[in-house]
C-alpha positions in Angstrom: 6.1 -15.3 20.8 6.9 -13.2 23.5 4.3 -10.7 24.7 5.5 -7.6 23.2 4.9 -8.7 19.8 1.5 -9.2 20.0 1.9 -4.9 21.3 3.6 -4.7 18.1 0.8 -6.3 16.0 -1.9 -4.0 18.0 -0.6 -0.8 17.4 0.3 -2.1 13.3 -3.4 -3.4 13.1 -4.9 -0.2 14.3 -2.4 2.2 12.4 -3.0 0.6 9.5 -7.4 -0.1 10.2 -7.8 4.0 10.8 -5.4 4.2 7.6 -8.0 2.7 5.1 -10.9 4.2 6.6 -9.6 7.6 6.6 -9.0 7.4 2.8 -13.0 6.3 2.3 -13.9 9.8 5.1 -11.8 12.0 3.6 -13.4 11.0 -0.3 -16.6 11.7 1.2 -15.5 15.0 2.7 -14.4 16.2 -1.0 -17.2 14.9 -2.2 -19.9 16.8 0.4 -17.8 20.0 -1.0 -18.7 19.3 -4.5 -15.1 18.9 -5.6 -15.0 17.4 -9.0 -14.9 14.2 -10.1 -11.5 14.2 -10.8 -9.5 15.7 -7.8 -10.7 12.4 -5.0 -7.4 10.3 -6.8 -5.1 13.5 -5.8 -5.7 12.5 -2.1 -3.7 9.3 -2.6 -1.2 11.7 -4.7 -0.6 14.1 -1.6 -0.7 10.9 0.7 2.1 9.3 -1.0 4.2 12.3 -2.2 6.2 12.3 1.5 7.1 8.4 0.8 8.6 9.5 -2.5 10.7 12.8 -1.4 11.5 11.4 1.9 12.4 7.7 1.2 16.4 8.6 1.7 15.7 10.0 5.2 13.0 8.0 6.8 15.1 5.0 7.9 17.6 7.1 9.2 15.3 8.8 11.4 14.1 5.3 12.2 17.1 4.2 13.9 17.7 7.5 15.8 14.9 6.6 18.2 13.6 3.4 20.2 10.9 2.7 17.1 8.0 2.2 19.4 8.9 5.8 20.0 9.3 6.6 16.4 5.8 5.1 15.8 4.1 7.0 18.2 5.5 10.2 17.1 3.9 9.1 13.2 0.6 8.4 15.0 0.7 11.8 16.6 1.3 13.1 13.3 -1.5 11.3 11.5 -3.9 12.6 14.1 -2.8 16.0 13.9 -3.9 15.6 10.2 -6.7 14.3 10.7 -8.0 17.6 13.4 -6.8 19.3 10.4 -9.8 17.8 8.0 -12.2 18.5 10.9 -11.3 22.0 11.4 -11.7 22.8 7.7 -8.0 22.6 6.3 -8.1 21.7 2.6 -8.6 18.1 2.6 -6.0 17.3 0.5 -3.5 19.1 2.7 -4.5 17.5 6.1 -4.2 14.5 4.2 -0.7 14.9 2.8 -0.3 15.5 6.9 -1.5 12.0 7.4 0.5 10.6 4.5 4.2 12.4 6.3 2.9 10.3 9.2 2.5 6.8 7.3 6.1 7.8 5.4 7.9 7.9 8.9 6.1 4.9 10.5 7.1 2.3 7.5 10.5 2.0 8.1 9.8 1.6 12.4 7.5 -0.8 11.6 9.5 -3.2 9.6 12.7 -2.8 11.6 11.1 -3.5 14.4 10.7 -6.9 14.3 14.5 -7.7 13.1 15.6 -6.2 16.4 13.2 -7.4 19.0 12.8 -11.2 17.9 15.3 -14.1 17.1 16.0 -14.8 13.5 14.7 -18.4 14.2 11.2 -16.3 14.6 11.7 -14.0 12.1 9.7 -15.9 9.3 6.3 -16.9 11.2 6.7 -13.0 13.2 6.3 -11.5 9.6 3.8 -13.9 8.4 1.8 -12.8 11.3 2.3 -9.0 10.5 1.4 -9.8 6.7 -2.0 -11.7 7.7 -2.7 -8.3 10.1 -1.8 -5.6 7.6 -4.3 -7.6 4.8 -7.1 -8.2 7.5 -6.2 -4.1 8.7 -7.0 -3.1 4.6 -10.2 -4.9 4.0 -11.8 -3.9 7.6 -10.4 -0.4 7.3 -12.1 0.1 3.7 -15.1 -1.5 5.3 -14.8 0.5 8.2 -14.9 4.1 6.3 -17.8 2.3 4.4 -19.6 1.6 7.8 -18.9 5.3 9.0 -21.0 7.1 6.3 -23.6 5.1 5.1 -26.8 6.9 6.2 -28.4 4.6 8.3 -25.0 4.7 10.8 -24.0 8.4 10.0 -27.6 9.3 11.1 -27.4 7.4 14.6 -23.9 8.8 15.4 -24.5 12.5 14.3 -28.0 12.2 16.5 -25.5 12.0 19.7 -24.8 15.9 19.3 -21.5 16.1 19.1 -20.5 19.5 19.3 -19.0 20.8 15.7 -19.4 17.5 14.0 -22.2 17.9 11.3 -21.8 15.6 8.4 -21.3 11.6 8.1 -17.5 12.6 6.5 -16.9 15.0 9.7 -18.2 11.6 11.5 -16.3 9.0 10.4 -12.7 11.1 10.5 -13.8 11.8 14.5 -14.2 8.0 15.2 -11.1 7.4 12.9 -9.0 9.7 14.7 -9.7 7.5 18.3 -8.2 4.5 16.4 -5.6 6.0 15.5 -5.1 7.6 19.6 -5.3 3.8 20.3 -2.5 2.4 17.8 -0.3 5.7 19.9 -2.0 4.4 23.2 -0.2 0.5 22.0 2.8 2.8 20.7 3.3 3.5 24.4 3.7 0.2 25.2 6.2 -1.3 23.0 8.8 -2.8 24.5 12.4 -1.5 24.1 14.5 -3.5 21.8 18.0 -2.6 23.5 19.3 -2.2 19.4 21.7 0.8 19.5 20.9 4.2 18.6 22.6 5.8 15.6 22.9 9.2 14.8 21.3 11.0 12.2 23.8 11.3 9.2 25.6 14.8 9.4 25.5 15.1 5.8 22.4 14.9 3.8 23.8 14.9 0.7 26.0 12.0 1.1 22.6 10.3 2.0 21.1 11.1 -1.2 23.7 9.7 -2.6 23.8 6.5 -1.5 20.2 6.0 -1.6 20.6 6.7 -5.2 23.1 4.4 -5.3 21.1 1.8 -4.0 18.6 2.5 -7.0 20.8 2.0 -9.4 22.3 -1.0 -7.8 18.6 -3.2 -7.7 17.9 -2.0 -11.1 21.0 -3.4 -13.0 20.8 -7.0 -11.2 19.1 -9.2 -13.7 16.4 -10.3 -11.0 16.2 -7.1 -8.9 14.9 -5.2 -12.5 12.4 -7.5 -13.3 11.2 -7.9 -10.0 11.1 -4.5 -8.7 9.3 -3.7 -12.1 6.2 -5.8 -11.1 5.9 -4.4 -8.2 6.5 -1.1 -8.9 3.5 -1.6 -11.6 1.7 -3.4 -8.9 1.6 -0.8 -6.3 0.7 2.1 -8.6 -2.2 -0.1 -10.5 -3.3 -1.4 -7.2 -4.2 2.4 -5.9 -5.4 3.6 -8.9 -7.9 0.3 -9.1 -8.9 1.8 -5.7 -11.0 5.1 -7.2 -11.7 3.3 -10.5 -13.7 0.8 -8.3 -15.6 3.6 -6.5 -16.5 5.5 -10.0 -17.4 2.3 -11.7 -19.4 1.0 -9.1 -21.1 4.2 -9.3 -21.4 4.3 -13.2 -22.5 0.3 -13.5 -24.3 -0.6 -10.2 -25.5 2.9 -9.2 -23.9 2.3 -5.8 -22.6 5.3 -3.5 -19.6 5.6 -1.6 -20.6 4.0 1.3 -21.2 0.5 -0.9 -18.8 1.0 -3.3 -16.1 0.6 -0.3 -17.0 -2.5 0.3 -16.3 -3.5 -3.1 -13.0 -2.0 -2.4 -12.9 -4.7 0.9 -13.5 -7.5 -1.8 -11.0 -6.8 -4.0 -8.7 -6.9 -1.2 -10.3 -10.6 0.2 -9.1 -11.5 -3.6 -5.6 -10.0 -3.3 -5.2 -11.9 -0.1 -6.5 -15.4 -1.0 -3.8 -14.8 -4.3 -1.3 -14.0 -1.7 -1.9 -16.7 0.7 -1.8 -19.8 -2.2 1.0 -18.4 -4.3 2.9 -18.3 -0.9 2.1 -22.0 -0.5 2.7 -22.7 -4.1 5.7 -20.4 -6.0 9.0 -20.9 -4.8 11.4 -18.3 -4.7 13.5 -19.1 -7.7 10.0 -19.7 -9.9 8.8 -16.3 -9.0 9.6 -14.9 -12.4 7.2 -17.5 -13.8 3.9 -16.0 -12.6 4.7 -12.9 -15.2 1.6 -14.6 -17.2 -1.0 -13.9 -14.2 -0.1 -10.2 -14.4 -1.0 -10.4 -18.3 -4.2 -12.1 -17.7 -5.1 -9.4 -14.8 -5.2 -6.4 -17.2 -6.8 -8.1 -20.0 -9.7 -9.5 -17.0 -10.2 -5.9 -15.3 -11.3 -4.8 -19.0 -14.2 -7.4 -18.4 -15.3 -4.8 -15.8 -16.6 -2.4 -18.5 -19.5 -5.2 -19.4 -20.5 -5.9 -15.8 -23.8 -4.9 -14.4 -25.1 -7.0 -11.7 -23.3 -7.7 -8.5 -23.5 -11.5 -8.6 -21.2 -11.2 -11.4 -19.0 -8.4 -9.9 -18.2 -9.8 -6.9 -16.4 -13.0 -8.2 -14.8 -10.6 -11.5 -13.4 -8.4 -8.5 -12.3 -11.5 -6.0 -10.6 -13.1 -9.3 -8.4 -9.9 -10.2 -7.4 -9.0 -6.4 -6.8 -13.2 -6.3 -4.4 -12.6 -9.6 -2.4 -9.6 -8.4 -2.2 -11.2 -5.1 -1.0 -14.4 -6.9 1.5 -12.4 -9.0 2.8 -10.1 -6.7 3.9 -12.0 -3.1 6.4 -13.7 -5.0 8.1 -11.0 -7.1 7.7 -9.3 -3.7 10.1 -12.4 -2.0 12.1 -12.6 -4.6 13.0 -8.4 -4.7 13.3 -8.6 -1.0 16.0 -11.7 -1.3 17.7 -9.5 -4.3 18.0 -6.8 -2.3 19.1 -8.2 1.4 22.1 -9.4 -0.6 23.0 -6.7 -2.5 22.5 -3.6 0.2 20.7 -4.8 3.5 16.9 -4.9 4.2 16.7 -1.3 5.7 18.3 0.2 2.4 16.4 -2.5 -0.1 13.4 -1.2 1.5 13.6 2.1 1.0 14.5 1.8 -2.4 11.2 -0.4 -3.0 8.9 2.0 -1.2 10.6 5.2 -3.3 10.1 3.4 -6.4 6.8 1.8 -5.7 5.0 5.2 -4.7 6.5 7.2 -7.5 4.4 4.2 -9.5 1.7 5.4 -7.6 2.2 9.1 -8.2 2.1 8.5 -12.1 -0.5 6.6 -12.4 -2.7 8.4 -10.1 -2.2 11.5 -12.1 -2.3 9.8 -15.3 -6.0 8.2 -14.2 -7.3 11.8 -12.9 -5.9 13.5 -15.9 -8.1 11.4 -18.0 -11.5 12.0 -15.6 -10.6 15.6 -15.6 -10.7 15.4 -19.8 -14.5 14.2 -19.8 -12.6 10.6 -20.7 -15.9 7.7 -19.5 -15.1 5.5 -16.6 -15.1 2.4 -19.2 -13.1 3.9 -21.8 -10.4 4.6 -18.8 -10.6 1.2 -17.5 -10.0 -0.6 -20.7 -7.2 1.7 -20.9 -5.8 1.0 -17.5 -6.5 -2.8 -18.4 -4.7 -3.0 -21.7 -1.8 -0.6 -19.9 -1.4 -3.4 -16.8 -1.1 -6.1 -19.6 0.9 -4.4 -22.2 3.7 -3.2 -19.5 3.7 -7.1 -18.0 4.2 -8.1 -21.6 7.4 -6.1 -21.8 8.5 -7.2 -18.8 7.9 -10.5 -19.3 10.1 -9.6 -23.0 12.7 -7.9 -20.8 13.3 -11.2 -18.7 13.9 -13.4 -21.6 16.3 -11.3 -23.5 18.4 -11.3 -19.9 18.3 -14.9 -20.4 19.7 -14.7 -23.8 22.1 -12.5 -23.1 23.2 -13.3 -19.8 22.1 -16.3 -19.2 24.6 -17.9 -16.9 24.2 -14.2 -14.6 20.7 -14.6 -14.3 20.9 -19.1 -13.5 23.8 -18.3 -10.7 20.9 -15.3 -9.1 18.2 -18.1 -9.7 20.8 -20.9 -7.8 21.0 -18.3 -4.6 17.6 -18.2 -4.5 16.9 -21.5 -5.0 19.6 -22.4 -2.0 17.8 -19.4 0.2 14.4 -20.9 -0.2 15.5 -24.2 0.7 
């Protein structure tokens, strides 16, 4: 590989570290200020939101800068939200700040790579960038973990650093030098030579072929099913985040600080998943892992019986193993969908939009019931039974495609089966 990628996977690994740490800080800064059970999941809300309202715009303001340019721009951005937290801004505010970042780096950050390598290294380039991102989410939840358990916090606030009084305040100072060094890498990146393209002159028009491009991926046969899991995925997936931290709390009587690294195991699971069902699933079998998803809600209900950590720890590498297992290829296989029917940039955007509106819902839906006095157990079996039940359907949707459009859905299957090979 030539020596600018491994820039590339720098700055990404760093992004991306302070990016799960900051998430763990800024829970402990709501909860220093007493804030109520239910409003920590809102931070994920107000993180997300810009990926949802901006999804039409952000690749278009991708490709009207060098993207190692675009990238340090979101970095700047994220710091500036994360001085925000420090200088007393509502948390969840400074965080949204943080969250416009992230929504403007994604698009950089996958394009890159398609400009500045050959196809030929394409494959292995993002295989690389996938190993990174996973290592990036289980250090980075470990990380925040690290950062404000007392025995750490203690040492760091006993250097006297003026203004910084609390393990939260802490942890978002040392977070806020990883993410300078992800710019500092940002710098760094080498310039691809892709042309430049102006911003589209009307908005509007953009709108409306973004919504197009929705509408396209959800009437293909494949494109519905598969963007369906992943959509589910993604907002299950962040919502399994906080239930983790409250049931840790509820069944172990663990704090923040351990419950993260809970959160870090979790991920391990989702990452071993990914790894064998990319050795394993071919692209044109992806729809057959459906199953996993069903056994994944109906196994995160075992959670409400669990009470000692030598049984938690494998329970919680098993479901992050499933979803991992279920989602990579449903992941491939929406990615392959949409390359052919509107090109990666646009397929993309229209995965993130749908995929963090998933979020958005369930988030709410999940704080909605906290804020109702609803027990941690009673709102995992109901998050459990609700990841099952919706894989169910889909699973029903995909064989009455087959009935009724049978030959559609073999010729997709075919494509795939030719792409793969």
């Amino acid at each position: 590989m030539p020596r600018g990628f491994y820039t590339i996977m720098a700055a990404q690994f760093f992004s991306s570290l302070a990016d799960n740490a900051l998430l763990v800080a800024a829970i402990a800064l709501l909860l220093q200020m007493s804030a109520p059970d239910w409003l920590p999941p809102y931070l994920k809300f107000c993180f997300v939101i810009s990926y949802v309202l901006l999804a039409p715009y952000v690749g278009a303001f991708a490709d009207r800068l060098p993207k190692g340019k675009v990238m340090f721009i979101s970095n700047t951005i994220k710091v500036f939200g994360c001085l925000l937290m420090l200088f007393n801004v509502d948390p969840l505010i400074a965080y949204a700040v943080v969250g416009l970042g992230a929504a403007a780096y994604s698009p950089a950050k996958y394009g890159i790579l398609t400009e500045y390598l050959p196809h030929n290294r394409l494959v292995a380039a993002n295989g690389w960038i996938e190993g990174l991102t996973v290592s990036s989410i289980i250090l980075g939840t470990v990380l925040g973990g690290v950062l404000i358990a007392p025995r750490v916090s203690g040492f760091l606030l006993g250097l006297g650093i003026p203004g910084i009084e609390t393990p939260a305040q802490m942890a978002i100072c040392l977070i806020t030098l990883v993410y300078l060094i992800a710019a500092t890498f940002n710098l760094y990146i080498p310039l691809t030579g892709a042309p430049i393209k102006a911003l589209p002159s009307n908005p509007w028009a953009t709108l409306k072929d973004f919504s197009g491009c929705c509408a396209r991926l959800w009437r293909d046969k494949l494109g519905q099913i598969s963007l369906s899991v992943t959509t589910l995925f993604w907002g299950a997936g962040a919502t399994l985040q906080f239930i983790v931290i409250a049931w840790a709390d509820a069944a172990l009587g663990y704090n923040l600080s351990q419950a993260s690294m809970l959160q870090g195991v979790v991920a391990a699971g989702i990452a071993v998943g990914a790894v064998i069902a990319s050795m394993r699933v071919s692209l044109d079998r992806a729809v057959s892992v459906i199953p996993l998803g069903i056994a994944m809600g109906v196994i995160v209900i075992g959670m409400v019986f669990v009470r000692d950590l030598w049984l938690a720890v494998p329970l919680l590498v098993l479901i992050g193993g499933l979803a991992g297992f279920f989602v990579v290829p449903m992941n491939a296989l929406l990615q392959h969908r949409g390359h052919h029917l509107m090109g990666a940039g646009r397929s993309i955007a229209v995965q993130n939009f749908n995929e963090n509106a998933s979020i958005l819902v369930l988030i709410a839906a999940y704080s909605s019931l906290i804020k109702h006095g609803v027990s941690i157990y009673t709102a995992i079996t109901a998050f459990g039974l609700f990841v099952a039940g919706t894989m169910v359907l889909v699973g029903m949707w995909h064989r009455r495609n087959l009935r009724l459009h049978g030959d559609e859905v073999q010729r997709l299957l075919s494509v795939a089966r030719s792409s793969h090979h």
